[in-house]
C-alpha positions as CSV (number, residue, x, y, z in Angstrom):
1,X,-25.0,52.7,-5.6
2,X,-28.2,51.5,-6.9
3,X,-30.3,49.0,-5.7
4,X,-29.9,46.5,-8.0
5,X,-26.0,46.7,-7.1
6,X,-26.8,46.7,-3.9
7,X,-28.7,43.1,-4.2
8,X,-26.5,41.4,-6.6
9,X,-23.5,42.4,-4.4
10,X,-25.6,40.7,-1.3
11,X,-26.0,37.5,-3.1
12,X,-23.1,37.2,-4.3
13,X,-21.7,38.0,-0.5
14,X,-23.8,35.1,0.4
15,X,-22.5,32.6,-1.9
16,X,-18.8,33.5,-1.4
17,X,-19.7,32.9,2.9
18,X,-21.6,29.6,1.9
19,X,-19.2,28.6,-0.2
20,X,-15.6,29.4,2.4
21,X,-18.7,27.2,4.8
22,X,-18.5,24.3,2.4
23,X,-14.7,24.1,1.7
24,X,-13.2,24.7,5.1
25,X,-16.2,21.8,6.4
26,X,-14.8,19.8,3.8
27,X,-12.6,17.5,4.9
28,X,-11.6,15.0,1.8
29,X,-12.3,11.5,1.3
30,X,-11.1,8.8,4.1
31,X,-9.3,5.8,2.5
32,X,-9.3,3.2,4.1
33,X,-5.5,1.7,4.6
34,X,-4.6,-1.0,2.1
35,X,-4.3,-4.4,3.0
36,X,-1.0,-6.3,2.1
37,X,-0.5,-9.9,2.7
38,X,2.9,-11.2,3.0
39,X,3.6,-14.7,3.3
40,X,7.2,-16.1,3.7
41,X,9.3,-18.8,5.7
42,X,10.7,-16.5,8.4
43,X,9.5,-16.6,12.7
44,X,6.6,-13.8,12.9
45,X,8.9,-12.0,15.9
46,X,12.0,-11.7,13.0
47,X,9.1,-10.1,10.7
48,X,7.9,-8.0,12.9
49,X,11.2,-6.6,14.1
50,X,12.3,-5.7,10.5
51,X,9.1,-4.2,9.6
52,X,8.9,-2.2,13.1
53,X,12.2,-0.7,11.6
54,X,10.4,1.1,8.7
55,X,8.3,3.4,7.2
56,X,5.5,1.1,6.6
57,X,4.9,0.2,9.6
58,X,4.8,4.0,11.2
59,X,2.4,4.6,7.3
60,X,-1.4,4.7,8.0
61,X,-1.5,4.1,4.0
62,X,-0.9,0.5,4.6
63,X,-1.6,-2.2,7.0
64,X,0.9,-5.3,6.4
65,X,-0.3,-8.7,7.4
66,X,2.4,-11.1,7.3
67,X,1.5,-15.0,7.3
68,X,4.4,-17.3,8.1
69,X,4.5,-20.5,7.0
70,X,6.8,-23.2,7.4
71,X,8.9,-24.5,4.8
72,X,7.1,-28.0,4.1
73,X,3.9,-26.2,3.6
74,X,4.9,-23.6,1.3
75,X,4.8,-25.0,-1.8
76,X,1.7,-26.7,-1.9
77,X,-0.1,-23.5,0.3
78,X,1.5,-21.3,-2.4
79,X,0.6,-23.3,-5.9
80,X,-3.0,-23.6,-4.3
81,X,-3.4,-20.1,-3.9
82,X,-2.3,-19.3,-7.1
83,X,-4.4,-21.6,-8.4
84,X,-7.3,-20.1,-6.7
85,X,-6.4,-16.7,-7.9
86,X,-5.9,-15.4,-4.4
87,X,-2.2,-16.1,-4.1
88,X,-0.5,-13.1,-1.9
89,X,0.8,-9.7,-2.2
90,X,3.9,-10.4,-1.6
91,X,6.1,-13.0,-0.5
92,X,9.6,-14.2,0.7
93,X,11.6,-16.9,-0.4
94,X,15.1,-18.7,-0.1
95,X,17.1,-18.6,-3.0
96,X,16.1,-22.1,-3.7
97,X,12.5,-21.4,-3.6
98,X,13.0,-18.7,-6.0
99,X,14.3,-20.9,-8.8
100,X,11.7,-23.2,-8.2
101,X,8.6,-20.7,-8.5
102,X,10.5,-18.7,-10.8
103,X,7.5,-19.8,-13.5
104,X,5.2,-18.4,-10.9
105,X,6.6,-14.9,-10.0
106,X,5.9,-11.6,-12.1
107,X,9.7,-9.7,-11.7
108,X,8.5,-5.8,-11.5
109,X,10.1,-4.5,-14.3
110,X,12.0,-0.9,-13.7
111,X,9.7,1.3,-15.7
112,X,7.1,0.8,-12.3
113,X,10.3,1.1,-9.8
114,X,13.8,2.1,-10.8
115,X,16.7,0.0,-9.8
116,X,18.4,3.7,-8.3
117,X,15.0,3.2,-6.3
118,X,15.0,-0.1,-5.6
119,X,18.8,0.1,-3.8
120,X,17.7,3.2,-2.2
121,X,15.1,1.5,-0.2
122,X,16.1,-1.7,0.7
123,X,19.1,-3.6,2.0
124,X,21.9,-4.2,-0.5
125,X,21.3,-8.6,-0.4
126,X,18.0,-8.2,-1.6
């Protein structure tokens, strides 16, 4: 072997070392969990209950953050938010509700989440 094969095979021994260094060091970015705001007319204990059942609540991808608020506040709480532009993630409403805002909410369409998925994951009255 001559020297010059000698040399490049060091360096390149180096690298490959420096570089298995780098990678296993390496650990990937931290996210930070996302933040989802729920607001509905339900007691806090009945939320947290049903959510204690799922997988979101065992998921380090989200953090939920459920406000309750009582029926006669709702609607005026809710149009003002909106209003403001920082109306909630998500939110739960009587049937009656629904009608009412019904100018106000954005149905996800099934092209984001299927309906097979969508029956899959929750309860069947939802």
């Amino acid at each position: 072997m001559t020297k010059f094969q000698i040399i490049f095979t060091g360096v390149f021994g180096v690298f490959i070392i420096v570089g298995v260094i780098i990678f296993s060091a390496y650990r990937g970015s931290s996210r930070d969990a996302i933040n989802v705001v729920v607001w509905g007319t339900i007691p806090q204990i009945s939320f947290s209950e049903i959510i204690q059942d799922t997988s979101l609540f065992q998921s380090k991808e989200y953090k939920i953050e459920y406000v309750e608020k009582s029926e006669a506040e709702f609607d005026q709480d809710f149009i003002e938010v909106l209003a403001s532009g920082n109306g909630p993630d998500l939110f739960m409403l009587p049937s009656d509700k629904i009608l009412k805002h019904r100018n106000k909410i954005f149905p996800i369409p099934y092209d984001v989440f299927t309906e097979r998925q969508f029956k899959d994951s929750f309860i069947e009255g939802a």
